[in-house]
C-alpha positions in Angstrom: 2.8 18.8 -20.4 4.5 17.5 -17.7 2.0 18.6 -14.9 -0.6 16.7 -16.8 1.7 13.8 -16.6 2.1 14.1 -12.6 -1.7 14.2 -12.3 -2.2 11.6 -14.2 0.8 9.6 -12.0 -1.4 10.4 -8.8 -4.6 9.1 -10.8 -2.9 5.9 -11.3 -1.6 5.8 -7.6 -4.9 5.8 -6.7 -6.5 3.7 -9.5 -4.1 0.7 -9.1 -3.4 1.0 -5.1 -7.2 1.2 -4.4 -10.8 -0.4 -6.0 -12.1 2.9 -6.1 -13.7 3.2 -9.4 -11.4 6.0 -10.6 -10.4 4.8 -14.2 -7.0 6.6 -15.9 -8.1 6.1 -19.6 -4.7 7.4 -21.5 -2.0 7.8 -20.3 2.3 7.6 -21.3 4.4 6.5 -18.7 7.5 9.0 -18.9 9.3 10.5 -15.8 6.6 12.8 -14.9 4.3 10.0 -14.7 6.5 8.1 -12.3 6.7 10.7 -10.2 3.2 11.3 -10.1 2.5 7.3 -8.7 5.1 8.3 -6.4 3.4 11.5 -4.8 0.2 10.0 -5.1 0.8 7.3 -2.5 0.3 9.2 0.3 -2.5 11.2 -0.9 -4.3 7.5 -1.8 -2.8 6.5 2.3 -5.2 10.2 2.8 -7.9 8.7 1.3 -8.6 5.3 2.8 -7.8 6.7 5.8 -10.6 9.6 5.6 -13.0 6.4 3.8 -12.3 4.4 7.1 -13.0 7.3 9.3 -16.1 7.7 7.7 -17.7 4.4 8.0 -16.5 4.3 11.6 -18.6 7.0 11.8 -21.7 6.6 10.4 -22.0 2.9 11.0 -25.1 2.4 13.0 -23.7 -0.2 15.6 -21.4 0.0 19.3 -18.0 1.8 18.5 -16.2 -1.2 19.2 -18.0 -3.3 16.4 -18.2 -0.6 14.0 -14.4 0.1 14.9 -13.8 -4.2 13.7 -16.2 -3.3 10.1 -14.5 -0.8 9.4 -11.2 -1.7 10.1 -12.2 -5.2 8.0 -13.8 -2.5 5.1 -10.1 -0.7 4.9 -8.7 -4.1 3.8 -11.2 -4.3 1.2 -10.2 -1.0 -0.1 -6.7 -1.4 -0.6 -8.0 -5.3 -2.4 -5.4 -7.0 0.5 -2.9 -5.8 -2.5 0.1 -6.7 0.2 -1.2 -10.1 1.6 0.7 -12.3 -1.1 3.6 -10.6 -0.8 3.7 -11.2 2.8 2.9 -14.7 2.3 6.1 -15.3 -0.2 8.1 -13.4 2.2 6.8 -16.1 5.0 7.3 -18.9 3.1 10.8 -17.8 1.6 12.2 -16.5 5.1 11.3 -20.3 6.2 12.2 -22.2 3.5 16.2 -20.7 3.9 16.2 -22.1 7.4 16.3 -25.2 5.3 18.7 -24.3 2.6 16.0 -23.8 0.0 16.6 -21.4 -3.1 14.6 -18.7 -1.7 13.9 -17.4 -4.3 12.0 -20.3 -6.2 10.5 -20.5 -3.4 9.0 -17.1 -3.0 8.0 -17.6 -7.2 5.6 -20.4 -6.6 2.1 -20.0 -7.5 1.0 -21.7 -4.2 1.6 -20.4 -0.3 2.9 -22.6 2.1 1.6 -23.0 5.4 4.4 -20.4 7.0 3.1 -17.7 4.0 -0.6 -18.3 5.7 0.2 -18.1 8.8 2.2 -15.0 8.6 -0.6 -13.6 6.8 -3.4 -14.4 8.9 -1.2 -12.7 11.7 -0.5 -9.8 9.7 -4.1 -9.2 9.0 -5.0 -10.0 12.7 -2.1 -7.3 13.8 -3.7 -4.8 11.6 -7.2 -5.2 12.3 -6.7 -5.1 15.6 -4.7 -2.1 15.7 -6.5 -0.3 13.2 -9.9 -1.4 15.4 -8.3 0.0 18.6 -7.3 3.5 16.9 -11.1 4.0 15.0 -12.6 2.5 19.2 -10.5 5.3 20.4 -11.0 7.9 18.1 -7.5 8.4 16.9 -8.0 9.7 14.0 -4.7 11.8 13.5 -2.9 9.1 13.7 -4.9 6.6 11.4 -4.6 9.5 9.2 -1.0 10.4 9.7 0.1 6.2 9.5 -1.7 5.6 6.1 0.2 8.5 4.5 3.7 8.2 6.1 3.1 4.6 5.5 2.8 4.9 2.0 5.0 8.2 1.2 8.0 5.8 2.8 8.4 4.0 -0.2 9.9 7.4 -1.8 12.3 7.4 0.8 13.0 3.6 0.0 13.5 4.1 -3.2 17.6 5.1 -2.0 17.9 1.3 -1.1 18.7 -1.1 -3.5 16.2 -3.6 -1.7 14.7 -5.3 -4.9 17.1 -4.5 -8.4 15.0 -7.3 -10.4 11.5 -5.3 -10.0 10.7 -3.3 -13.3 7.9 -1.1 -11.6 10.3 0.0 -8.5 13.0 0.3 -11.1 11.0 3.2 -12.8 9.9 4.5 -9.7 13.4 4.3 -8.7 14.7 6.4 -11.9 11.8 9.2 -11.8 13.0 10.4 -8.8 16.6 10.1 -8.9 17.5 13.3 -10.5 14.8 15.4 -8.9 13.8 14.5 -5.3 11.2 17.5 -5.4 8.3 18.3 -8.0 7.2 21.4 -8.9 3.6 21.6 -8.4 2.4 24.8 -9.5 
């Protein structure tokens, strides 16, 4: 049933990009499924972003520190899933100003001191802007940059940015003969 298969895709989108305790129990990872992760990016994006909204809301405090919680709360949400990724990326874009295989570099258990940096700046950047959109009640485009930001890796997917990765590989082939799904 390949429906079933999409759902369960977009289950797993939001089971594996999220900590929300939603739990995918069985499932076969075929095409369908693929393309379910694929289309369920944005609607998980959907979902932070109405999550974040919420506590900005209902938080008993001034906007401006409930606008910082929340903001902080979003990054729990997501479990910082991007932040070592961004601290290879730091560490390996350094490392070949110095001829180093980057690489081996970017493999290593350990972050370097660029990596930290970059990622304490990145999370810095993104509470801050997240903080001044939630202050300012901009709440369209929280919700419209958590989706788009997350629906862009479909689009991505035409780029042959990372050929060693398995997971983008399959992502990749789900949705290279069809670029729509059928959904009813």
């Amino acid at each position: 049933d390949q429906m079933k298969q999409v759902i369960n895709g977009i289950i797993y989108s939001i089971s594996y990009f999220t900590v929300l305790p939603i739990k995918l129990k069985h499932f076969e990872a075929d095409k369908e499924f693929y393309k379910g992760v694929v289309w369920g990016l944005p609607i998980v994006g959907i979902l932070l972003a109405l999550i974040t909204i919420i506590t900005f809301k209902i938080l008993p405090f001034e906007p401006i520190y409930s606008a910082f919680l929340s903001a902080v709360f979003y990054l729990f949400l997501y479990g910082f899933i991007h932040l070592e990724s961004i601290s290879d990326v730091g560490d390996g874009w350094f490392a070949s100003f110095s001829n180093k295989d980057v690489y081996k570099v970017m493999k290593e258990p350990q972050i370097g001191a660029m990596g930290a940096i970059l990622a304490f700046c990145f999370v810095l950047l993104k509470v801050a802007a997240i903080s001044y959109l939630l202050y300012l009640e901009g709440f369209a485009f929280i919700l419209f940059a958590f989706a788009v930001s997350r629906f862009s890796l479909y689009f991505a997917l035409s780029f042959d940015f990372h050929p060693k990765s398995g997971f983008l590989n399959l992502l990749k082939n789900s949705s290279a003969q069809s670029s729509t799904i059928k959904l009813l």
